[in-house]
DOMARBA-231552 format. One line per field, with one value per residue (C-alpha): residue in three letters; residue number from 1; y, z, x. Coordinates in Angstrom, 3 decimals, m for minus. Layout:
N
aa: [ala:...]
i: [NUM:...]
y: [Y:...]
z: [Z:...]
x: [X:...]
***
This chain:
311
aa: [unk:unk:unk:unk:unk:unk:unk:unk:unk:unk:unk:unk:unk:unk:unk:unk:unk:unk:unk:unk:unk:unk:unk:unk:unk:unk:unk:unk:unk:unk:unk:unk:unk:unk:unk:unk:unk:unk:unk:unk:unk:unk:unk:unk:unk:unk:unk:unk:unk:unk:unk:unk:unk:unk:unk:unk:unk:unk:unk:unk:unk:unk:unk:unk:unk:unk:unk:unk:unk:unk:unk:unk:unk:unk:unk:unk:unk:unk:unk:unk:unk:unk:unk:unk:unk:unk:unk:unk:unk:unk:unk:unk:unk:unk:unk:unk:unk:unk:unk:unk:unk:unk:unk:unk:unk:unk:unk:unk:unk:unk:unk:unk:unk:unk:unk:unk:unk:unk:unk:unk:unk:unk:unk:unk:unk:unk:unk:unk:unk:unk:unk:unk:unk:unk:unk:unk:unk:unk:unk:unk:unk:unk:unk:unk:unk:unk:unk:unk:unk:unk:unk:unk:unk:unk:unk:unk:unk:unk:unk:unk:unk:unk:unk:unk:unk:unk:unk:unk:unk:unk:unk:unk:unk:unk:unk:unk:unk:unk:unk:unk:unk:unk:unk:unk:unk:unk:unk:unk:unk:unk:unk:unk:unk:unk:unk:unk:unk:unk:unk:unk:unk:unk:unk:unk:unk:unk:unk:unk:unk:unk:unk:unk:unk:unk:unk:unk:unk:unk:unk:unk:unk:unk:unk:unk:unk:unk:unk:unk:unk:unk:unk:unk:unk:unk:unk:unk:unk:unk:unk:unk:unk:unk:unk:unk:unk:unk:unk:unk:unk:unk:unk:unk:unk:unk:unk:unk:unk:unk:unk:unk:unk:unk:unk:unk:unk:unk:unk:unk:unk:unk:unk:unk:unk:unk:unk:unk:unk:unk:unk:unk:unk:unk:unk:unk:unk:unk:unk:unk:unk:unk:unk:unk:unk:unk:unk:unk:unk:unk:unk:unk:unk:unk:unk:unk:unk:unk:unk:unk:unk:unk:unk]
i: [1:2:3:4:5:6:7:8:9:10:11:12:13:14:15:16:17:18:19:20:21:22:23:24:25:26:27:28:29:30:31:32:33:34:35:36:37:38:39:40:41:42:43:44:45:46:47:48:49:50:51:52:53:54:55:56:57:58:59:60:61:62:63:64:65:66:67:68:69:70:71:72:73:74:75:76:77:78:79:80:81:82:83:84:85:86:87:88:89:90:91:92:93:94:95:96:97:98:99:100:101:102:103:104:105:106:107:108:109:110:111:112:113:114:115:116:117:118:119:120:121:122:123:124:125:126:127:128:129:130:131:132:133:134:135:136:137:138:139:140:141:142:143:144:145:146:147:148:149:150:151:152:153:154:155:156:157:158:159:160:161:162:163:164:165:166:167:168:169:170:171:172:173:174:175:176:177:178:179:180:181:182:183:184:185:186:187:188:189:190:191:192:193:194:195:196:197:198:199:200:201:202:203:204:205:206:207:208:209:210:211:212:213:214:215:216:217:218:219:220:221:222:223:224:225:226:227:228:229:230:231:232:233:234:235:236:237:238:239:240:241:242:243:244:245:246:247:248:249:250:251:252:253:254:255:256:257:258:259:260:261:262:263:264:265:266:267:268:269:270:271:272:273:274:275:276:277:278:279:280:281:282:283:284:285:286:287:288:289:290:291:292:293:294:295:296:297:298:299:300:301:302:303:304:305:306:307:308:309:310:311]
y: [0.000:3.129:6.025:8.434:12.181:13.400:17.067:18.996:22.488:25.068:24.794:21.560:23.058:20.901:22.433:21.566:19.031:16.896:17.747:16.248:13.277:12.236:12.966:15.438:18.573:21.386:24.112:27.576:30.021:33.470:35.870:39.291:41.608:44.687:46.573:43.825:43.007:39.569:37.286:33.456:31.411:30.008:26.974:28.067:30.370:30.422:31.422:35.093:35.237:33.361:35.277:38.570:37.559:36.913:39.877:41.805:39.649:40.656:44.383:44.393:41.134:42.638:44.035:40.331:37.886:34.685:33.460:29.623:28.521:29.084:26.801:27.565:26.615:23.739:22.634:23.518:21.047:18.437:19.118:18.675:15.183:14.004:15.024:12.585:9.575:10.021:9.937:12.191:12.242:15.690:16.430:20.076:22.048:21.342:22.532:23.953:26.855:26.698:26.679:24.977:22.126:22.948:24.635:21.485:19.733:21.978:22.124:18.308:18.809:20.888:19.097:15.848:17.580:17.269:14.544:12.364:9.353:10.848:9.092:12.203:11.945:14.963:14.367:17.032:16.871:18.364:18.954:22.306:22.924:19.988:18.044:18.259:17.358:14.374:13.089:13.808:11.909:8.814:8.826:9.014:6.557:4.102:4.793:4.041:0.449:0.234:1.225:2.177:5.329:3.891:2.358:5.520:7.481:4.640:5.052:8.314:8.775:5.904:7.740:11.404:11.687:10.079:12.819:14.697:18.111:17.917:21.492:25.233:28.354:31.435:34.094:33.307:36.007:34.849:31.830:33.207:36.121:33.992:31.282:27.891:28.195:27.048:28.785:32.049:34.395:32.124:32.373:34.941:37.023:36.322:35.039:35.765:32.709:30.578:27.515:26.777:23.223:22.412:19.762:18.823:18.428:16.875:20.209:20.144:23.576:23.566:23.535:24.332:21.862:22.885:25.065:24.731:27.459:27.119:26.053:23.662:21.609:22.410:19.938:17.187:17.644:17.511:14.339:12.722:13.301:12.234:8.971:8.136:9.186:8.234:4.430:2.503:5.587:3.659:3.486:7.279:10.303:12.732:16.357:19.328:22.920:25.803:29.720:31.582:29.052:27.273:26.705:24.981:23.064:21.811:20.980:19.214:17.165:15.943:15.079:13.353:11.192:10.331:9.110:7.361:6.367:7.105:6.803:10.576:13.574:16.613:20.421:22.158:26.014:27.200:28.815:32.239:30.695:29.133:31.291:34.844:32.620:31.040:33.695:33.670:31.227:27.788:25.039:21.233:17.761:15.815:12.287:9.302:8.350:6.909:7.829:11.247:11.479:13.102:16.969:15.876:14.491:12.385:14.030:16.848:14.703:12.990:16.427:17.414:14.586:14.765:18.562:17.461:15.108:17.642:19.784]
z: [0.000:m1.262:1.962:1.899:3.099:5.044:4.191:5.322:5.134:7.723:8.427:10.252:13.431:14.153:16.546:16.573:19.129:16.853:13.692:15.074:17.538:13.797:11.555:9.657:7.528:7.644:4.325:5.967:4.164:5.232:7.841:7.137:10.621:10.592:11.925:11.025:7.097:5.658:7.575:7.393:9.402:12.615:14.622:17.720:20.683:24.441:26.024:26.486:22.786:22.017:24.105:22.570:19.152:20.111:22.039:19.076:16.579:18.756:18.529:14.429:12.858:9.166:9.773:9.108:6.010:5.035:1.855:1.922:0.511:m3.048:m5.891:m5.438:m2.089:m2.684:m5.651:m3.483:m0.874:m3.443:m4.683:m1.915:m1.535:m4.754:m5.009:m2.176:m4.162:m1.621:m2.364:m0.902:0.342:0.743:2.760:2.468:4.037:2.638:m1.095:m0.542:2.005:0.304:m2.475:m0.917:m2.903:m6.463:m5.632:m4.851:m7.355:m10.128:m7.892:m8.708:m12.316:m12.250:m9.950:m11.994:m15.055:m13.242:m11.376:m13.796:m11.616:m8.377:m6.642:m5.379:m3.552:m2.703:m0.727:m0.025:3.880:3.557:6.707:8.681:11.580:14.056:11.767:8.873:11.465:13.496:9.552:9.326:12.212:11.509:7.575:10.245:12.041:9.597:7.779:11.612:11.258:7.523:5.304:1.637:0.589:m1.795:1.466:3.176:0.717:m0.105:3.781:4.439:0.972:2.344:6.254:6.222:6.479:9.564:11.077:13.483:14.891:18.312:20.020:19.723:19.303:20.764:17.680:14.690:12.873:11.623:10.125:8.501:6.733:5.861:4.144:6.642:8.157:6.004:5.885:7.583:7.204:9.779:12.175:11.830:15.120:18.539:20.284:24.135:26.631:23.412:21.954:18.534:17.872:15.032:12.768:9.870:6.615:3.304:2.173:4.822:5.952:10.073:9.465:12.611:13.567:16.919:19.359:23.415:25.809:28.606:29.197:31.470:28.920:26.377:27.672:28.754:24.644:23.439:25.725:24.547:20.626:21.019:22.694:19.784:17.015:18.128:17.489:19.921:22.018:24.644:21.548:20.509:21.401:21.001:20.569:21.779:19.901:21.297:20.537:23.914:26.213:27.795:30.858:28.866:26.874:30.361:32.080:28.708:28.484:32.250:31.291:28.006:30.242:32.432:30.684:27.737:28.838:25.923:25.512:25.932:25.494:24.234:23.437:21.356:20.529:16.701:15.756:13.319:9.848:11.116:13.940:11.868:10.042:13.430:15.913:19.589:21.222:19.722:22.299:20.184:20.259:16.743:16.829:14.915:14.863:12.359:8.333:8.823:6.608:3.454:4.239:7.679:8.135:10.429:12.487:12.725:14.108:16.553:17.944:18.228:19.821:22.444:23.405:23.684:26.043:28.356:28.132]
x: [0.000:1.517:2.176:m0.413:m0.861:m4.767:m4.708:m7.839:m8.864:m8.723:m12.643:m12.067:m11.214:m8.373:m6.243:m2.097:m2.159:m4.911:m2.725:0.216:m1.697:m3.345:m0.706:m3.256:m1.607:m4.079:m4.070:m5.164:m7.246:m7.911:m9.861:m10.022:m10.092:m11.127:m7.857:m5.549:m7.127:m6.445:m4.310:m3.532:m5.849:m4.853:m5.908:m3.788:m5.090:m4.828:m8.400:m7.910:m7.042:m10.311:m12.649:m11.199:m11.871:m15.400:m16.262:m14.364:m16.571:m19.896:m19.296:m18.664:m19.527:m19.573:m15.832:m14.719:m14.973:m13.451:m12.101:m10.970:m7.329:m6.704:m6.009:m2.999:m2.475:m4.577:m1.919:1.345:0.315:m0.457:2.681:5.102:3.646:3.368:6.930:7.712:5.960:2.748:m0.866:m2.755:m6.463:m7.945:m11.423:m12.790:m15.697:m19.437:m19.304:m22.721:m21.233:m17.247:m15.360:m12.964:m13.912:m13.657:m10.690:m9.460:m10.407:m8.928:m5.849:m5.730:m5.841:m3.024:m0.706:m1.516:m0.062:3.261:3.135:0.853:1.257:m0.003:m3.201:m4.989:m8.827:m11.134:m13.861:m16.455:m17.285:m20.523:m19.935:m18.175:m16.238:m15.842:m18.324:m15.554:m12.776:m14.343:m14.504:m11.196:m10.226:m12.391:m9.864:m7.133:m7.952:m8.774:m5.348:m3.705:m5.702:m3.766:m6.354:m5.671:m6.380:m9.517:m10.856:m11.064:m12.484:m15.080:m15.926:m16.107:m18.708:m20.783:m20.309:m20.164:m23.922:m23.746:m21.918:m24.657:m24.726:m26.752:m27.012:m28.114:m26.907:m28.205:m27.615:m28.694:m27.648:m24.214:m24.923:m27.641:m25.881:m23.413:m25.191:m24.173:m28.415:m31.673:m34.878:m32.725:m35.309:m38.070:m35.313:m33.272:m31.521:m31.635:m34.506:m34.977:m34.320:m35.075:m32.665:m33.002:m32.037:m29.669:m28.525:m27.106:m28.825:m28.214:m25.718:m24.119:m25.919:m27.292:m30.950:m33.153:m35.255:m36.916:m37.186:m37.008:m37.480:m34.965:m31.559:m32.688:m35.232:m32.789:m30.290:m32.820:m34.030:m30.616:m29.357:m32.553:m32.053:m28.468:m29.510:m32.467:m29.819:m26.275:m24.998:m22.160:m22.048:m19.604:m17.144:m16.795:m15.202:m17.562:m16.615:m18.504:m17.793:m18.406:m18.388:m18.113:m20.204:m17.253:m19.627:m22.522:m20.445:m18.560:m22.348:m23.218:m19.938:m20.585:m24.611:m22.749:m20.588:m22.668:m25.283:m23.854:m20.474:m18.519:m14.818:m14.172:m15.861:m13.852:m14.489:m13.023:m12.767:m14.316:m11.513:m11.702:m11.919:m15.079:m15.927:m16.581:m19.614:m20.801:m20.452:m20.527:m23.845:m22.903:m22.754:m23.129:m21.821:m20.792:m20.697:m21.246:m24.843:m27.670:m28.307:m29.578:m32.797:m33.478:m35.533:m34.273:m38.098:m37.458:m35.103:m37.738:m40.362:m38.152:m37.579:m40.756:m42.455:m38.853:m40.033:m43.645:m42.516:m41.165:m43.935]
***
């Protein structure tokens, strides 16, 4: 089996220490800051550095913009591994929200042209932040267990929509200007004491699919929708994002444990890339879990006879 290279974008979230524990090259992109302009993304911060950015981010969300790497980038990377003799499998951000993606691709194209030999694989996430990184992880894994690079990328097609988003977010407002929410205008902006529920759909978009007044029935909701939708929950490591809500995501991670058992449970910060489209008021676990259906009918339903059930 020929030595191959996981390469991901800089919307996976992937902080150094996961990079280096998984053997996983990240290819930054860009944030543009509103004093500082464009600068290379970063998936490095200590805590006072990450609550900054979001009370910075709070008081002028328009000041800052992404743009993802370049096909240029994109071909570079390719490039110093084909070089090496390596393969190289590549996972982006959701193609529906990115163009991370085609930028890939066509960064293929060109890096095959001199290195004609070179195995390279893009796979589209449809997934963002720690949803595109825990799929990362999974390809990582698998290669650690000797996988070829064909295997993995037949996996992670047949798998990605199996990746589950299972929390809220308090402000709407960003991921709704900036394209990552469905039906935006039923839900747009903040709504008092309020939790809108949100998972993935199809596109790899967060699509809201109920809403819970209260923290306190917010959690009992979510633990309940992980339980019906999760599968071998004793076997994961299930990540929790969040986006200034430290404390939530630390009372969810000990409901999380203590409930399901699961190898670990980790959280992780959203860094800029992906933190200037999901602002501040995300608190939500990814994990492994069943088919996630079509319209997200199902899913839907679930939810809403789960928040009937606690009045």
């Amino acid at each position: 089996m020929n030595k191959y290279a996981i390469i991901a974008d800089a919307s996976c979230d992937l902080g150094e220490k996961y990079q280096k524990e998984y053997g996983i090259s990240v290819i930054y992109g860009h944030v543009t800051y509103p004093e500082k302009g464009e600068q290379p993304t970063k998936l490095q911060w200590d805590s006072a550095q990450r609550d900054a950015f979001y009370k910075e981010l709070s008081k002028n969300p328009d000041g800052y913009s992404t743009a993802p790497p370049n096909v240029e980038e994109f071909k570079r990377a390719f490039e110093e591994y084909a070089s090496k003799g390596e393969d190289v499998l590549c996972i982006t951000i959701s193609g529906g929200i990115s163009g991370a993606f085609n930028f890939a691709a066509q960064a293929k194209n060109e890096a095959l042209k001199k290195y004609p030999n070179a195995r390279i694989c893009i796979i589209d996430s449809l997934r963002f932040s720690v949803g595109h990184g825990l799929l990362v992880i999974l390809a990582a894994k698998l290669r650690a267990n000797g996988r070829s690079i064909d295997e993995v990328s037949a996996y992670l097609e047949d798998n990605k929509n199996r990746i589950h988003q299972c929390g809220w977010l308090d402000d709407l407002s960003f991921v709704a200007k900036k394209g990552r929410l469905t039906h935006s205008k039923a839900f747009f902006g903040k709504l008092a004491g309020v939790k809108p529920i949100g998972e993935f759909d199809y596109n790899g978009l967060t699509t809201v699919i109920g809403k819970v007044k209260g923290a306190k029935k917010a959690y009992k909701v979510l633990l309940n929708y992980l339980e019906n939708t999760i599968e071998n929950a004793s076997e994961q490591t299930i990540f929790i994002a969040q986006t200034s809500r430290y404390t939530q995501a630390e009372k969810y991670k000990e409901m999380i444990m203590e409930r399901f058992k699961p190898k670990d449970v980790i959280i992780v910060d959203v860094f800029p890339f992906c933190g200037v489209n999901i602002g501040p008021g995300l608190m939500a676990a990814y994990y492994i879990g069943k088919p996630i259906s079509k319209g997200l009918v199902e899913e839907k339903a679930m939810l809403e006879k789960l928040i009937k059930a606690e009045g």
